[in-house]
SERODREN-831569 format. One line per 8 residues: number of its first residue (from 0); their letters; for each residue x, z, y of C-alpha. Coordinates in Angstrom, 2 decimals. Each point is the difference from the previous one (the first is absolute). Layout:
<pts>
NUM = a = X Z Y  ...
</pts>
This chain:
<pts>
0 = xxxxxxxx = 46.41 16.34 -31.87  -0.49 -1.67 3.20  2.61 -0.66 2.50  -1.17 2.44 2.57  -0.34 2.84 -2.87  3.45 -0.58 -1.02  1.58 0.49 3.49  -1.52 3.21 0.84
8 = xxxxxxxx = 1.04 1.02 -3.21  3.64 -1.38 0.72  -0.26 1.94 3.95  -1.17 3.37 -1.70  3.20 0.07 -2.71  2.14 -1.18 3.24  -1.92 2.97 2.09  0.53 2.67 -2.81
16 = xxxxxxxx = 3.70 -0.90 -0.56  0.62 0.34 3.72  -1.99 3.41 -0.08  2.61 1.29 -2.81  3.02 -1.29 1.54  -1.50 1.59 3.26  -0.14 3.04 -1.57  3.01 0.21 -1.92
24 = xxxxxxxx = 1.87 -0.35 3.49  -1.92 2.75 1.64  0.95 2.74 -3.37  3.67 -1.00 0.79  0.65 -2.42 -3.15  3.23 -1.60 0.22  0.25 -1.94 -2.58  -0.29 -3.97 0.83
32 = xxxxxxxx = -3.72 -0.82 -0.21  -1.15 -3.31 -1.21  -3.35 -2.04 -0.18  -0.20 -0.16 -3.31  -2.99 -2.44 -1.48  2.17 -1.05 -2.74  0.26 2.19 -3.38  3.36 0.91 -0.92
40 = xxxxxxxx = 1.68 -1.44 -3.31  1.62 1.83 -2.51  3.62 -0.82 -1.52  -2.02 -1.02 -3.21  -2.26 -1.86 1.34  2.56 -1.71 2.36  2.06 -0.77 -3.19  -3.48 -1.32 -1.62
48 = xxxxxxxx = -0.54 -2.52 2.30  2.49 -2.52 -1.30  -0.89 0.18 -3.89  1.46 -2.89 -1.30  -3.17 -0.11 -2.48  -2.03 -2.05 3.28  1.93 -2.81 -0.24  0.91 -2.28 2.70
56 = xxxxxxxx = -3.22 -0.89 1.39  -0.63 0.91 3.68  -1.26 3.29 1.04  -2.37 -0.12 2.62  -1.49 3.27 1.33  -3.23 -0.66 2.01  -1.43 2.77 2.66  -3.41 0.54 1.78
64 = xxxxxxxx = -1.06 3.37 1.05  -1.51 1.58 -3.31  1.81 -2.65 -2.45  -3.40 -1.12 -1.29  -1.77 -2.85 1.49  2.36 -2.69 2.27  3.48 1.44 -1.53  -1.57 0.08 -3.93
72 = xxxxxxxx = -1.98 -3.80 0.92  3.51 -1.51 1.41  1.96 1.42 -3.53  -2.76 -1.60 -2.04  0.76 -2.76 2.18  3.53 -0.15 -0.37  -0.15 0.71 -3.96  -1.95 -2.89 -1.06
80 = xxxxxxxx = 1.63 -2.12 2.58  3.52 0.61 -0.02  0.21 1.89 -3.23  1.67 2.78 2.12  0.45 3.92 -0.75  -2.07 1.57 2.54  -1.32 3.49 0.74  -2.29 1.23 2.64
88 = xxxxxxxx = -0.08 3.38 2.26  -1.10 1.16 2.79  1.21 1.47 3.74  -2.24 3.15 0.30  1.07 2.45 -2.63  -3.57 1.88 0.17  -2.14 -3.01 -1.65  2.21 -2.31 -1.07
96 = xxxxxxxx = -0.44 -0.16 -4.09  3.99 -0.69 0.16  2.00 0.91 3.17  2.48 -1.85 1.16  3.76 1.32 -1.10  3.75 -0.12 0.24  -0.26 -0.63 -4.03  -2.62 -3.31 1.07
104 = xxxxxxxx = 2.07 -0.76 2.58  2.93 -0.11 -2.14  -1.51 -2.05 -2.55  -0.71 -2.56 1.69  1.00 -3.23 0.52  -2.15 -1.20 2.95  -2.54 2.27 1.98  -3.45 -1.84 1.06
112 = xxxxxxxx = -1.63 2.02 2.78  -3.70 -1.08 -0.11  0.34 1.00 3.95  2.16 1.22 2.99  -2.31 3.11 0.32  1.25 1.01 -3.76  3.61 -1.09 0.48  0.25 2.02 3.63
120 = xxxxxxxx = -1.09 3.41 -1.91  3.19 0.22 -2.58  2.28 -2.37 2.34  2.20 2.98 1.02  -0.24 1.36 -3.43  1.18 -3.88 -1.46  2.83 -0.47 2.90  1.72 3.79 -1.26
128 = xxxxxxxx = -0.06 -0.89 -3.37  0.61 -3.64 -0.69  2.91 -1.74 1.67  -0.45 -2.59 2.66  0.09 -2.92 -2.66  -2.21 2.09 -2.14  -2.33 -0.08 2.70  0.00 -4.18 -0.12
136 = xxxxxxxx = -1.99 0.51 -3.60  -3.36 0.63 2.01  -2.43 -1.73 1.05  -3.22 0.51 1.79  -2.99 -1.36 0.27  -3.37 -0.05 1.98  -2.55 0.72 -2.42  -3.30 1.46 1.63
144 = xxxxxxxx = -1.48 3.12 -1.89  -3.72 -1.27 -0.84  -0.16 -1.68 -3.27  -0.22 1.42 -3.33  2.47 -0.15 -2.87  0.96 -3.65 -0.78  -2.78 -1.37 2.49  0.15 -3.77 -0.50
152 = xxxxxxxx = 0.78 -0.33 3.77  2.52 2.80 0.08  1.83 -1.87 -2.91  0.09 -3.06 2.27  1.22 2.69 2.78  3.26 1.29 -2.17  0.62 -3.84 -1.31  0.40 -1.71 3.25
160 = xxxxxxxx = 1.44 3.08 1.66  2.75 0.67 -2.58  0.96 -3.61 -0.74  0.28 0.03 3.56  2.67 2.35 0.09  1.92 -2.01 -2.76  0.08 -2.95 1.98  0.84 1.75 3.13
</pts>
């Protein structure tokens, strides 16, 4: 998906959440009311994230906007370079092949943003649920949307960009 595709995309979910929250107010809802792009773990799942049966290797968990063209490239990336434990998700719940969650979140070890655009539409979400040095695992990139999966140059694009942030 193209850059420009993927932001309007981003502005509707924003637009439509606002509508809700917007509307809730006016029925007289007094419950606290959240933006909420990130999908809620369970106590199982929470408890699953720390199976002892991974090992030790690093857990990376890598995030574009569907979870399957920059995010799923940088993992391959990271696998067969660093030998790590990644997954990949995405921000927008209603395409991405796996959302983003608290369970994800959890899991991981580092977070790798493949932009600001995708780390700005759960930031709230991330800043509620992990704690301030939780929030020192992630990382974020500034990988443009218009290659295809594992696109020699968008391999190049995740290799200097994420050593980068080692070095940094």
């Amino acid at each position: 998906m193209h850059y420009a595709m993927i932001s309007g995309l981003l502005k509707r979910e924003k637009d439509l959440e606002k509508q809700r929250i917007e509307k809730q107010q006016k029925i007289g809802d007094k419950q606290t009311i959240k933006n909420k792009n990130m999908i809620t773990a369970s106590r199982n799942q929470l408890f699953n994230v720390r199976n002892n049966a991974q090992g030790d290797t690093k857990k990376v968990l890598t995030v574009c906007s569907a979870g399957l063209l920059r995010s799923a490239t940088l993992a391959n990336f990271l696998v067969k370079e660093y030998g790590y434990n990644v997954r990949n998700c995405g921000t927008v719940e209603s395409y991405a092949l796996v959302p983003i969650s608290e369970a994800l979140v959890a899991w991981a070890d580092e977070i790798v943003f493949v932009n600001k655009e995708n780390f700005e539409h759960v930031e709230d979400d991330l800043r509620d649920f992990l704690t301030t040095e939780g929030m020192e695992k992630i990382k974020v990139l500034d990988i443009p949307d218009m290659y295809n999966f594992n696109d020699p140059k968008l391999v190049e694009i995740c290799k200097e960009q994420y050593q980068n942030t080692i070095e940094n």
